[in-house]
BAKOLBA-131957 format. One record per residue (C-alpha): residue in one letter; x, y, z. Coordinates in steps of 0.05 Angstrom, whole numbers, plus 5000, padded with zeros to 4 digits. Example, Ala and Ser with C-alpha at 12.3 -4.5 7.8 and 13.67 -1.06 7.14 Angstrom:
<recs>
a524649105156/s527349795143/
</recs>
This chain:
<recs>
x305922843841/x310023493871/x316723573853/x321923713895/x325224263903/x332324273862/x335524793898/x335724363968/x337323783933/x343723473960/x350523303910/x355122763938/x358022213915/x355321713961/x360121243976/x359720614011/x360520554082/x365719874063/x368120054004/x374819614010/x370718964041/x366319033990/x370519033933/x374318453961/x367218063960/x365418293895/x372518053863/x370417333899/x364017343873/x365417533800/x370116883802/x366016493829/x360616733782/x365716523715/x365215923731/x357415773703/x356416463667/x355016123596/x352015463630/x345715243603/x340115223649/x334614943614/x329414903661/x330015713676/x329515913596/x324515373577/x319315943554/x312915663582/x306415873583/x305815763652/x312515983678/x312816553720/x318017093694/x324317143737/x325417853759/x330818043803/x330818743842/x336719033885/x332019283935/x325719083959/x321619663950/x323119593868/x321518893882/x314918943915/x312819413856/x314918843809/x310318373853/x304418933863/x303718973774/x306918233761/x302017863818/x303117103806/x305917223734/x313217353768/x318317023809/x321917633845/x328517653886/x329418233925/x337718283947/x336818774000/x330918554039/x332318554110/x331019324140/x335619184209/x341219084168/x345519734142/x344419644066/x351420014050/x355119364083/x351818924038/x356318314010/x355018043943/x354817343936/x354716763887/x346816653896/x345617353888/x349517193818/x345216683807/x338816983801/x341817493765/x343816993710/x336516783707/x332917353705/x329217673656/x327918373680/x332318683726/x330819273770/x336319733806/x336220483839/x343220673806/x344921393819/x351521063847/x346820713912/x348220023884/x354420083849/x355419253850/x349419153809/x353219373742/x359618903761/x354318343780/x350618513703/x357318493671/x359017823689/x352417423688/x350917343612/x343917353622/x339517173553/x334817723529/x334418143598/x332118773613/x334519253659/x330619823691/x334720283726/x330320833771/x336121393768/x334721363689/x327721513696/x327122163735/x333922383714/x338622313768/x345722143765/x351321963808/x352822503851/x345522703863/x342022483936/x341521673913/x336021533961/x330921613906/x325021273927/x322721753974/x321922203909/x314722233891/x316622143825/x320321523818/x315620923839/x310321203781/x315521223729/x318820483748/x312420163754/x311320413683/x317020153664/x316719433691/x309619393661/x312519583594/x317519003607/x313118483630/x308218673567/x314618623528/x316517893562/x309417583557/x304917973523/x300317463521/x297717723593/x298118493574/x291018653604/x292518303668/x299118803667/x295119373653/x289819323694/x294819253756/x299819853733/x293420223732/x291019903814/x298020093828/x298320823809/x291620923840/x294020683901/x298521233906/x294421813913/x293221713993/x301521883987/x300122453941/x294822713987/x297322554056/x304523024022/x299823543996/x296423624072/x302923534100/x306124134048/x300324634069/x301024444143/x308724494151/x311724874086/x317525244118/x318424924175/x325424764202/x327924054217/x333823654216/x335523014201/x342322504212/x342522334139/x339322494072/x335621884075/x328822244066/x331622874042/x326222813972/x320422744006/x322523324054/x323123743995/x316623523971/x313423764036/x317024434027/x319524324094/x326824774109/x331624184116/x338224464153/x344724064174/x345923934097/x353523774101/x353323394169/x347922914134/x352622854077/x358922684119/x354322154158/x351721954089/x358721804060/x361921664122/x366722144127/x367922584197/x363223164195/x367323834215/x367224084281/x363624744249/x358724324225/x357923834290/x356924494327/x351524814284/x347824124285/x348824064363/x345724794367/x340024704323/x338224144365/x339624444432/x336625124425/x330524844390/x331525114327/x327824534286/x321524214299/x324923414283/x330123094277/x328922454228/x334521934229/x336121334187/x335020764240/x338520264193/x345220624203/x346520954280/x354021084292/x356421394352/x355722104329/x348121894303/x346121664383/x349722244409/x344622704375/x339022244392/x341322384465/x341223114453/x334823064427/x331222704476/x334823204529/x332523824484/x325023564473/x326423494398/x321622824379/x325822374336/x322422094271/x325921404248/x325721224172/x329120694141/x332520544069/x328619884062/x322219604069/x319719274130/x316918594119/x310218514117/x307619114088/x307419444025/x311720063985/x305220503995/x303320324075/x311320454092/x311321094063/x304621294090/x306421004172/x312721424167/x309522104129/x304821974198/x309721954240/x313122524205/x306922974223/x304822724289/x312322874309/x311123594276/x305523714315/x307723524384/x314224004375/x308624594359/x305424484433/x312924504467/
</recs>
């Protein structure tokens, strides 16, 4: 795997784009929650031989790697699933809750990205759970860029970690676990060598982007990622100085970068502004997104956008 580079990496402290609303709908669902936190459910902790082990994941990447080493041993619920939706306007609800208080491994990206998972954790009293948090595992904390799965680190070191747990939760099928962490981390190297031919292609090349979104993998490429504190202002959705609008607008106008890549999950005014510019300035956008698409797995969304990342790159280079 190639590390990023630390010294582009992006501090903020990522906060949600409805803070307020979302507190309000967390206080709801916490009471609502109360009222069956220490109920017995009988029929979800009757340890079977059979039974599939409840997982729950906050996003559905996490949760397709759950699915990828688990196969039919596991019953996952992804809680942000749907990739038109802008995942910082989420609402927790009582069924999200739920599943919570039935699950037996839990899987969240932490790092501050999914601050309502530790609320929701405090208040379902769970029986022996256990929680993966990616953050932990490739040392990243809040206040570091949250959007950690585009890190070529982090899906390695979680699927590790969820085959450990499902070992630990029915060890009775440890082979079958092994044998599909180890089909899982092979099927990563077509990422690892699709960034590797990407980092010798484009290493130093300038691009922009609306948001951090994809600002890991852009170190991994080595590409120069400008506009840092404009993507951070969209990021936490705060107004981006006019210093800052201008630089961006320049970049963009005067052809300074190659791309602009944009979170298509979250366009505000300002966002479709410089999507206009773009298109005006001959800049090709590239759209990636902070959840999966249905349909397809953790490995083919990375490797469709990383393609459209270079056949963008290479169609600036003939302008």
């Amino acid at each position: 795997m190639i590390a990023p580079n630390p010294a582009s990496h992006i501090v903020a402290r990522h906060l949600t784009r409805a803070a307020a609303r979302l507190a309000l709908t967390l206080a709801a669902t916490l009471a609502a929650v109360s009222g069956f936190a220490h109920a017995a459910f009988a029929s979800d902790t009757a340890n079977t031989a059979n039974a599939a082990i409840p997982v729950v994941a906050a996003e559905n990447f996490y949760g397709d790697v759950v699915k990828q080493i688990g196969g039919a041993r596991v019953d996952v619920t992804s809680i942000l699933s749907n990739p038109d939706q802008d995942p910082h306007l989420f609402e927790a609800s009582p069924k999200t809750a739920r599943a919570l208080q039935r699950a037996r491994i839990v899987v969240y990206n932490g790092a501050d990205y999914d601050p309502w998972m530790t609320k929701l954790l405090g208040a379902t009293q769970g029986g022996e759970r256990t929680i993966i948090v990616a953050a932990d595992r490739v040392g990243k904390k809040a206040g570091d860029n949250p959007h950690l799965w585009y890190e070529p680190r982090t899906m390695p070191a979680v699927a590790r970690a969820v085959s450990a747990a499902l070992v630990a939760a029915d060890p009775a099928h440890k082979s079958v676990y092994d044998a599909n962490l180890a089909a899982f981390l092979a099927s990563l190297k077509p990422i690892d060598a699709k960034v590797a031919a990407l980092r010798a292609r484009y290493r130093g090349v300038p691009v922009t982007a609306t948001e951090p979104v994809f600002g890991y993998m852009s170190d991994a490429l080595g590409l120069d990622m400008r506009n840092l504190r404009f993507q951070l202002a969209t990021m936490n959705d705060t107004e981006a100085s006019a210093s800052d609008i201008a630089a961006f607008e320049r970049d963009v106008r005067e052809r300074r970068v190659r791309v602009l890549i944009y979170n298509s999950q979250a366009t505000g005014a300002l966002t479709r502004r410089m999507l206009a510019l773009a298109k005006d300035s001959k800049v090709p956008g590239v759209s990636v997104t902070e959840t999966q698409p249905a349909g397809v797995t953790f490995q083919q969304w990375m490797l469709v956008q990383l393609d459209a990342l270079d056949h963008a790159l290479a169609a600036s280079a003939n302008h």
